[in-house]
C-alpha positions in Angstrom: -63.5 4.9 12.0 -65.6 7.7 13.4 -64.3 10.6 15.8 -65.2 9.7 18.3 -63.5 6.5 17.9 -60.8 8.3 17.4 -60.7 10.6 20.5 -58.9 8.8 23.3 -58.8 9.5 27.0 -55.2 7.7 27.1 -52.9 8.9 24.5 -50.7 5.9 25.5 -52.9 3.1 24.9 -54.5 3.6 21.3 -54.6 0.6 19.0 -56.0 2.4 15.4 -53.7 4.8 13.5 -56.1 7.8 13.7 -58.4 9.1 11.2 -56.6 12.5 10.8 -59.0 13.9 8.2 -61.9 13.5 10.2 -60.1 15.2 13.2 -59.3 18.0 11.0 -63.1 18.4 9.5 -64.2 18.2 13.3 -61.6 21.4 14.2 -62.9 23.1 11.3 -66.1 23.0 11.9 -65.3 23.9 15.6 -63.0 27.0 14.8 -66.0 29.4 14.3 -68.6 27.7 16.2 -66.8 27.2 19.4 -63.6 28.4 19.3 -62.7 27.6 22.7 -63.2 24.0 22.4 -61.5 23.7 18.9 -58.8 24.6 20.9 -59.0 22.0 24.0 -59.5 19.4 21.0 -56.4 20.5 19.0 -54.2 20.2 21.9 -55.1 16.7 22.8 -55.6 15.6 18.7 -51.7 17.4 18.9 -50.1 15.2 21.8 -51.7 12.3 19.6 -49.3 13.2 16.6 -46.9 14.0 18.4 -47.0 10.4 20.0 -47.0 8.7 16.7 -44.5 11.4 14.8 -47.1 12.5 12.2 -45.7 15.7 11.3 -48.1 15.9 8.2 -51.0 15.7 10.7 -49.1 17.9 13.6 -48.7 20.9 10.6 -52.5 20.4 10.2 -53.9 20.4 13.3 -51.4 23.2 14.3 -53.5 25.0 11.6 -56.8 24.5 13.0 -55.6 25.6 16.9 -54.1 28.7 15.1 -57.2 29.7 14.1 -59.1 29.2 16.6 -57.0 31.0 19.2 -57.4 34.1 16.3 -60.8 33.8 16.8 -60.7 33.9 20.7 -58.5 37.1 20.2 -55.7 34.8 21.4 -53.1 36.7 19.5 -49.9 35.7 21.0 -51.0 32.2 21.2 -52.4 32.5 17.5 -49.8 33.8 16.3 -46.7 31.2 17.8 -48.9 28.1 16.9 -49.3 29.2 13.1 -45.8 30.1 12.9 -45.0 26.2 14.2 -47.5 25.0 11.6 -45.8 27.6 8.7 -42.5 26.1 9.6 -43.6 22.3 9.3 -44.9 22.9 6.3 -42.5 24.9 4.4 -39.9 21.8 6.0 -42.6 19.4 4.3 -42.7 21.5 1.2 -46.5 21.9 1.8 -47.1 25.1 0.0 -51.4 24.8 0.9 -50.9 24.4 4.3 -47.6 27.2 4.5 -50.3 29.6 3.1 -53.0 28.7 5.7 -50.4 29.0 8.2 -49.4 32.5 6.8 -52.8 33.6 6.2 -53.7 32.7 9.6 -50.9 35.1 11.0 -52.0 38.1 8.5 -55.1 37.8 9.9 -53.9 38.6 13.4 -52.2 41.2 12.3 -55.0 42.9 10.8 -56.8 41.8 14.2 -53.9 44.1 16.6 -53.7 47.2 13.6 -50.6 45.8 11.8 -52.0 45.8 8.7 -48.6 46.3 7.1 -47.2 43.3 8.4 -50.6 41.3 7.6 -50.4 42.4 3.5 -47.3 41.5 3.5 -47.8 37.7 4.9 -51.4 37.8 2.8 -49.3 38.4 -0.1 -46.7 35.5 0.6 -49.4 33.5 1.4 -51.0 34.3 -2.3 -47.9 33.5 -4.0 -47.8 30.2 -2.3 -51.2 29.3 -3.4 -50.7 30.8 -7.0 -47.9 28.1 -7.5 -50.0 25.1 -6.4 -52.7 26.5 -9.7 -55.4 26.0 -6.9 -58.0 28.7 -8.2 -59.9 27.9 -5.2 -57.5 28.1 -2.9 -56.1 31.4 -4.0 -59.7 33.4 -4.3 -59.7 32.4 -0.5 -56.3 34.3 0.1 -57.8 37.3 -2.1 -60.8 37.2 -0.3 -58.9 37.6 3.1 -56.6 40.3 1.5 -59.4 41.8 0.4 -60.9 42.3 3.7 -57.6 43.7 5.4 -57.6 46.1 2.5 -60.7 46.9 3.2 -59.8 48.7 6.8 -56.9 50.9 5.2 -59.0 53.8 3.4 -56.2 54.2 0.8 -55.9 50.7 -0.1 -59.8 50.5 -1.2 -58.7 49.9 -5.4 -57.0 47.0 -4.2 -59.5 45.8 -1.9 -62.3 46.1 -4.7 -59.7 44.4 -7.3 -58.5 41.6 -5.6 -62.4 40.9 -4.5 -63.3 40.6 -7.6 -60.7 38.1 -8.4 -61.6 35.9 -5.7 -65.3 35.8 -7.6 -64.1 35.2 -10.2 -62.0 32.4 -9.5 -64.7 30.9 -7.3 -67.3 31.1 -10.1 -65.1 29.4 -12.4 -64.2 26.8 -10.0 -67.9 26.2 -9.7 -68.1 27.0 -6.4 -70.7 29.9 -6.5 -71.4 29.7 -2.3 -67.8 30.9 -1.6 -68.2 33.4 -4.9 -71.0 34.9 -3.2 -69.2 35.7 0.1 -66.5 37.7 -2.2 -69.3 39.4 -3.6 -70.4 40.5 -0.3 -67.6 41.5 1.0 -67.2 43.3 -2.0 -69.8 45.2 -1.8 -69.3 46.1 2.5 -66.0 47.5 0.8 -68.0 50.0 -1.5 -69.9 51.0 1.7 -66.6 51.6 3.7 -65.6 53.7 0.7 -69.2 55.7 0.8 -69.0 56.5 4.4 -65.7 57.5 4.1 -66.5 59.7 1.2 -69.4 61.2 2.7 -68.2 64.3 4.3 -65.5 65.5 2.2 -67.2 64.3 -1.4 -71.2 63.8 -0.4 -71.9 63.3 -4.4 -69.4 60.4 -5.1 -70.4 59.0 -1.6 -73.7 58.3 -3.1 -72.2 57.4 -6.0 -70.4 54.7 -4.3 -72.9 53.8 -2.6 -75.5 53.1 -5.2 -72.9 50.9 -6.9 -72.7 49.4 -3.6 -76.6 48.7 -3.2 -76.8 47.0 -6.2 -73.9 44.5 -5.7 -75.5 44.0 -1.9 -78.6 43.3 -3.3 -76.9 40.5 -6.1 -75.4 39.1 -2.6 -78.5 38.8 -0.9 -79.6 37.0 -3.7 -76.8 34.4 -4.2 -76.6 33.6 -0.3 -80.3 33.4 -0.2 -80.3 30.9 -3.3 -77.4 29.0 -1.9 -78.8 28.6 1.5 -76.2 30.7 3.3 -77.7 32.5 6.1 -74.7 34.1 7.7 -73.7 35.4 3.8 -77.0 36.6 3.7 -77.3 38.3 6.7 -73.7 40.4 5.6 -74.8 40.9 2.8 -78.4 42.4 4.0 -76.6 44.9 6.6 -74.3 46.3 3.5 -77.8 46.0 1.7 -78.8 48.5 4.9 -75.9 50.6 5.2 -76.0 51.3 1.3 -79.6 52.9 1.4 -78.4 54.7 4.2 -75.7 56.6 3.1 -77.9 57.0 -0.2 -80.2 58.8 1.6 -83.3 56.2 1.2 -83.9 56.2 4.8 -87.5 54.3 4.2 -86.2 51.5 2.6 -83.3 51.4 4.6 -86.1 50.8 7.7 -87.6 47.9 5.7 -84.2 46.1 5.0 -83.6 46.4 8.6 -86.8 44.9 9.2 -86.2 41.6 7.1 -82.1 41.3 8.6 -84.1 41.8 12.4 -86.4 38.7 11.1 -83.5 36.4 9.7 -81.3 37.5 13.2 -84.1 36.3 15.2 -83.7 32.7 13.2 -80.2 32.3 12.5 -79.0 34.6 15.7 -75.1 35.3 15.7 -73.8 37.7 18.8 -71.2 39.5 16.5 -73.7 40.2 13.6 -76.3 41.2 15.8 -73.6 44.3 17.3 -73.1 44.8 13.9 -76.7 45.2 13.1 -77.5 47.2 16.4 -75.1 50.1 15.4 -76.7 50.1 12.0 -80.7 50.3 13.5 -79.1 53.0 15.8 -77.9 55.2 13.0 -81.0 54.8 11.1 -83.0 55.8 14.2 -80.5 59.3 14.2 -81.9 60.1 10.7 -85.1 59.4 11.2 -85.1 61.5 14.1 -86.5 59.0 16.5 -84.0 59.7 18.8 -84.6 58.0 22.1 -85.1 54.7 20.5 -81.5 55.6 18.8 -80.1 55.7 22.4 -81.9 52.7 23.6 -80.5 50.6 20.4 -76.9 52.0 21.1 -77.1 51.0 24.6 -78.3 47.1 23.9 -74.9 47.7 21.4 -73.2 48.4 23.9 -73.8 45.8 26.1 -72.9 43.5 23.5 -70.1 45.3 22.7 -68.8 44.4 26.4 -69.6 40.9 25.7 -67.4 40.6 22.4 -64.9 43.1 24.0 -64.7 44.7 21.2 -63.9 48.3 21.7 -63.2 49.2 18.0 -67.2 48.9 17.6 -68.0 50.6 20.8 -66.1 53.1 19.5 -68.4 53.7 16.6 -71.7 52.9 18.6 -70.5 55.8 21.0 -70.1 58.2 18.3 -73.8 57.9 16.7 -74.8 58.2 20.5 -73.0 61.6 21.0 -75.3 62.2 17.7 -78.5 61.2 19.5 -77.7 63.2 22.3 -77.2 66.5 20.1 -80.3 65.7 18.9 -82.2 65.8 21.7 -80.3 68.4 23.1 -79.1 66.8 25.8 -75.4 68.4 25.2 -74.1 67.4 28.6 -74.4 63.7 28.4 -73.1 64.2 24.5 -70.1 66.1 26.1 -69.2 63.0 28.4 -69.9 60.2 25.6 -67.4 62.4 23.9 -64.8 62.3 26.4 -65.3 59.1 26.9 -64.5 58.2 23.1 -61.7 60.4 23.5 -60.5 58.1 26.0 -60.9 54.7 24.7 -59.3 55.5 21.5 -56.3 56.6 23.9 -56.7 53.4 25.6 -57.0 51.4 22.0 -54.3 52.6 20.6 -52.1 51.6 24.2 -54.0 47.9 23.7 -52.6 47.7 20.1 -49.3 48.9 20.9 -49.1 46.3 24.0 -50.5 43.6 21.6 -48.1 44.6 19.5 -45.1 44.5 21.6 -46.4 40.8 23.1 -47.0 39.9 19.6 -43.3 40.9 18.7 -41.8 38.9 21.8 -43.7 35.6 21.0 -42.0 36.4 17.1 -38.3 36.5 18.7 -39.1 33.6 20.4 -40.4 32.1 17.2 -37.1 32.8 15.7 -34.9 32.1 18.6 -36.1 28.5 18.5 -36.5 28.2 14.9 -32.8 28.7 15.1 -31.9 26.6 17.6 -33.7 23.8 15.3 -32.0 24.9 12.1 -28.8 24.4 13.7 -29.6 21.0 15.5 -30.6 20.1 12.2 -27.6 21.0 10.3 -25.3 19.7 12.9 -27.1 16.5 12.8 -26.9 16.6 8.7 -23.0 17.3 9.2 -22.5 14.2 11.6 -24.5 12.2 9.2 -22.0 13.0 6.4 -19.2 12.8 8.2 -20.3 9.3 9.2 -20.6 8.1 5.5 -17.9 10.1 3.7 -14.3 10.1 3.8 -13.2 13.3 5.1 -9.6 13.8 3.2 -11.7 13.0 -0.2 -15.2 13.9 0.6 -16.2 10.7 -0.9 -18.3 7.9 0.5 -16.8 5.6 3.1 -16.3 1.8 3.1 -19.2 2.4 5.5 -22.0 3.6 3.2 -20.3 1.5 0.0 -21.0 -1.4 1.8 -24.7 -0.2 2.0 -24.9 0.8 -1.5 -23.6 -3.1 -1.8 -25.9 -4.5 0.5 -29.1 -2.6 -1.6 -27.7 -3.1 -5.2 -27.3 -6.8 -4.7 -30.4 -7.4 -3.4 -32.8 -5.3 -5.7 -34.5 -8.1 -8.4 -33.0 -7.3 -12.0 -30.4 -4.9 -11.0 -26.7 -5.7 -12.9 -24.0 -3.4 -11.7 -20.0 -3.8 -12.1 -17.9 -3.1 -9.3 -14.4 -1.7 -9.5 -11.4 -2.0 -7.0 -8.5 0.8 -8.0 -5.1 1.0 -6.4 -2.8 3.9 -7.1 0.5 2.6 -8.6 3.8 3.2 -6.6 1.9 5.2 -3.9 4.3 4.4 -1.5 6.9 6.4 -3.5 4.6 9.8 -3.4 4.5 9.5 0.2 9.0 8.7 0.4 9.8 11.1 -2.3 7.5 14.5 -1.6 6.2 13.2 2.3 3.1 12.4 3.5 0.8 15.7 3.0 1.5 15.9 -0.5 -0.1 12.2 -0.6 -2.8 13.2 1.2 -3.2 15.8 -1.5 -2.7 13.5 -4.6 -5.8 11.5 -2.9 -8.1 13.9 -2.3 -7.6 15.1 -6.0 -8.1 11.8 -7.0 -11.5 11.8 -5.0 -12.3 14.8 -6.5 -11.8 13.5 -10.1 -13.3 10.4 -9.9 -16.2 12.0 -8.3 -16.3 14.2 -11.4 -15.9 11.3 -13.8 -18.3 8.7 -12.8 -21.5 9.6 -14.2 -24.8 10.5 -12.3 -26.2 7.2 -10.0 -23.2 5.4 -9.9 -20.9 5.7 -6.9 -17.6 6.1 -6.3 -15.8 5.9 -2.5 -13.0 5.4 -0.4 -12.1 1.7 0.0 -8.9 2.2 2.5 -5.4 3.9 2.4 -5.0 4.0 -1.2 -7.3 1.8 -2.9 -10.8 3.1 -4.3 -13.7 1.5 -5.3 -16.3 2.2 -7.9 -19.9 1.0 -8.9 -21.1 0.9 -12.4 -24.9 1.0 -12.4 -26.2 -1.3 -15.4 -23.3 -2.2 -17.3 -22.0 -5.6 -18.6 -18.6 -6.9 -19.1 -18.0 -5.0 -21.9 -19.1 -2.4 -21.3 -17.7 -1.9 -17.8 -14.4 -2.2 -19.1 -14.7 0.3 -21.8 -15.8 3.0 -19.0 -13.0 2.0 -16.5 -10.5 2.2 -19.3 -11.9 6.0 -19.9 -11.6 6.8 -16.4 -7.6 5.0 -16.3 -6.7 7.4 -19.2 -7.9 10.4 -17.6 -6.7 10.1 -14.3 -2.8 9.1 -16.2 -3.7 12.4 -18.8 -4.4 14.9 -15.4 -2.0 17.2 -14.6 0.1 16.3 -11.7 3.5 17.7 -11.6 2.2 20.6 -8.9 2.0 18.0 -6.9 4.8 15.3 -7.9 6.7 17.2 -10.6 8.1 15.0 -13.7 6.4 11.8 -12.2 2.6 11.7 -12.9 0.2 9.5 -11.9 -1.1 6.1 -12.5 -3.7 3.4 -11.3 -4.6 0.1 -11.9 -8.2 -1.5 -11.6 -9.6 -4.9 -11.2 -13.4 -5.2 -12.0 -16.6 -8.0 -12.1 -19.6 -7.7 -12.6 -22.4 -8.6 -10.4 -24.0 -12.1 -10.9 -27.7 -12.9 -9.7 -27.6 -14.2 -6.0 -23.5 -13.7 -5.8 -22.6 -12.9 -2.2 -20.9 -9.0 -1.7 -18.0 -11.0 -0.4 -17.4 -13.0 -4.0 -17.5 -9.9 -6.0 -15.0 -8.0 -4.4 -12.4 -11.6 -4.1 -13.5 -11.5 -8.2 -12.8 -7.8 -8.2 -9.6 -7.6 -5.8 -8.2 -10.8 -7.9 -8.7 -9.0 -11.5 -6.7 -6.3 -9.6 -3.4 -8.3 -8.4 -3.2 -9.3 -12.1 -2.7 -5.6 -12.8 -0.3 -5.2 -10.3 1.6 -8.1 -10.7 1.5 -7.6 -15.0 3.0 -3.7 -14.8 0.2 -2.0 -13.2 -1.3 1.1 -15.0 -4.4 -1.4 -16.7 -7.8 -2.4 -16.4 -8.7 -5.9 -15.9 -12.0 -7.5 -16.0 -12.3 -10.8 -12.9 -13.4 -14.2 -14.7 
């Protein structure tokens, strides 16, 4: 079924289970290219789930909204939905999709400055997708850790390190398209380091930056071989911001040159900022200084588009350059201020992110709790539906289920086992009614103790118990009642009923092919009265 097949108008009236993979490939594919759509999708493709309870496909598409509303700058929104999909999927035990989920979150928080909080659910996320030994998968966790790295100037060892893991991972995975992105962002991470080296250390700035240059150029290789145009147009701008910081301002012009000509076919809005503010820096060098301002302008403007005011903070700065150069110190002097004043207002943005950010978490948590405890109350009312409370062993309710599914499974033998404490009456006359209670929950505790793993034992009624021996013959049923008789009558009881002890008799049959639940337990109850009316304190197997 295609998807469009699979995209209804009337959530109500669909008459195909959906194809959730190819809904999931379509929101993929949509995340990047159109974002805002991915999102209009994932909300319908979510009430569809949610309408046939697919929580496997819910976590998913959760997934694929989450990062789509990161791309929109969507943060809050972003950041609640991946949360819902970590929380499904940790439920599921999904540990691939609880590290997209996480990664999807760390990424936000790189996006609002948190990039303490974003390391630290980028590093969760890796450890997730280190236990699922998914090489693939966990180069694309490095490669996302590498990037927030990458914006923390003394985190740039780790950023080149954990880059070069995800390569190297990729490449043995065989897939050397996704190795080359690493590389690339490997080497825009030996730029950073240049640039940020290059007032206070100018020789191992171009140091760093020749080492750069060369694994820029090995990118621009591998993304041209593979066909990856937006690879290959990153990896050209660190290809032009190497040569500029290495002072080979000529060849820096050419390489701008051949990323101008690939922009021009494979245009993309946030690479083309990126590529303004490099052409404008260039121009400053080369001392062509009203084209600098004219490039820095168009970067503005685009800038404005993206709102992205981390960028216009940098294009601002190589204009107040421009303007020094051409001496034009008044217009420099107001550039300036006004840098001056959108870091100011930045820094308010982040912290306001941050705080919305924070709400959206406590109201994460606040319902995350409320489910936890709906759960658990369920859970309790579940058990106390099919377990005897006094001994905390299953009721007459769920034996008679464990019944009902033994006898009808093809091939299955079982024995089943009626038990009656002797004289019970006389615990309850002699020492009163709570100590009996006590003497039967201990008795529930012990034969929960002795009967071995996958066989059951419960609470019949009043005094009587009942046990079923998974896979045993005549024989052999009596041999492990008989085991259970003599420890119950060896327990120590006398803190309970001193100088009396305890005692119980059993009557047991074993299971024949198509016999009625109703039949064994007459067979079993029958062996039983022989006990009793024989002495009690035996075992005796129904003919």
């Amino acid at each position: 079924m295609s998807v469009m097949e699979t995209r209804v108008v009337d959530l109500g009236h669909t008459s195909h289970t959906p194809n959730w993979d190819a809904l999931v490939d379509e929101l993929e594919l949509l995340q990047d290219s159109d974002a805002l759509v991915c999102v209009e999708r994932a909300d319908e493709y979510l009430d569809l789930a949610r309408l046939y309870g697919d929580e496997h496909a819910e976590m998913r598409l959760l997934c694929c909204a989450a990062y789509a509303h990161h791309v929109l700058a969507h943060d809050a929104d972003a950041l609640e939905t991946a949360s819902r999909a970590e929380h499904l999927a940790h439920t599921r035990g999904d540990l691939v999709w609880e590290s997209r989920a996480l990664v999807c979150q760390g990424l936000v928080r790189r996006e609002i400055g948190d990039a303490e909080g974003a390391i630290d659910q980028l590093e969760r996320a890796l450890d997730l997708r280190r236990q699922t030994d998914d090489d693939s998968g966990t180069a694309s966790v490095l490669n996302s850790l590498g990037t927030v790295y990458m914006s923390m100037p003394h985190f740039a060892p780790q950023a080149a390190r954990v880059l070069v893991e995800a390569r190297r991972l990729w490449t043995a995975a065989g897939d050397t398209d996704r190795a080359s992105i690493a590389q690339t962002n490997l080497a825009k991470a030996y730029v950073a380091t240049s640039g940020r080296l290059a007032a206070s250390n100018p020789r191992g700035a171009a140091a760093a930056a020749r080492h750069a240059l060369g694994i820029a150029r090995q990118s621009v290789e591998e993304a041209d071989a593979a066909g990856l145009s937006r690879t290959g147009i990153d990896a050209r701008l660190a290809v032009v911001g190497a040569l500029v910081l290495a002072g080979d301002l000529k060849a820096a012009g050419l390489a701008l040159d051949g990323t101008a000509a690939m922009l021009q076919t494979f245009p993309s809005t946030r690479q083309d900022l990126s590529y303004h503010g490099l052409r404008g820096r260039w121009l400053v060098h080369v001392g062509r200084l009203d084209e600098a301002v004219l490039t820095i302008v168009d970067g503005l403007d685009l800038c404005a588009e993206l709102d992205r005011p981390s960028e216009r903070i940098d294009l601002l700065t190589t204009l107040v350059d421009a303007y020094e150069g051409r001496g034009d110190l008044r217009s420099a002097l107001t550039t300036m201020r006004e840098v001056h004043e959108l870091t100011l207002e930045l820094g308010d943005a982040t912290a306001d992110r941050r705080a919305q950010l924070l709400s959206s978490r406590l109201d994460v948590e606040a319902e995350r709790s409320r489910a936890l405890a709906l759960e658990e109350h369920n859970s309790r009312l579940e058990h106390e539906a099919t377990h005897d409370v006094l001994t905390g062993l299953p009721n007459r309710r769920a034996l008679d289920v464990a019944l009902a599914r033994w006898s009808t499974e093809p091939g299955r033998g079982f024995a089943c086992a009626l038990l009656d404490i002797d004289h019970f009456k006389r615990v309850n006359d002699q020492w009163s009614h709570q100590v009996g209670d006590h003497v039967l929950a201990r008795l529930g505790t012990l034969l929960h103790d002795l009967v071995r793993d996958g066989d059951v034992a419960a609470r019949y009624g009043g005094e009587e118990f009942a046990i079923l021996l998974d896979g045993l013959n005549d024989a052999n049923a009596t041999d492990a009642l008989e085991r259970i008789r003599q420890a119950i009558a060896a327990h120590e009881w006398d803190d309970l009923t001193p100088g009396a002890g305890l005692t119980v008799s059993m009557g047991v049959a074993v299971h024949q092919p198509n016999e009625p639940i109703e039949s064994l337990l007459s067979r079993a109850d029958a062996a039983l009265y022989e006990v009793k009316h024989n002495g009690r304190n035996g075992v005796r197997l129904a003919r």
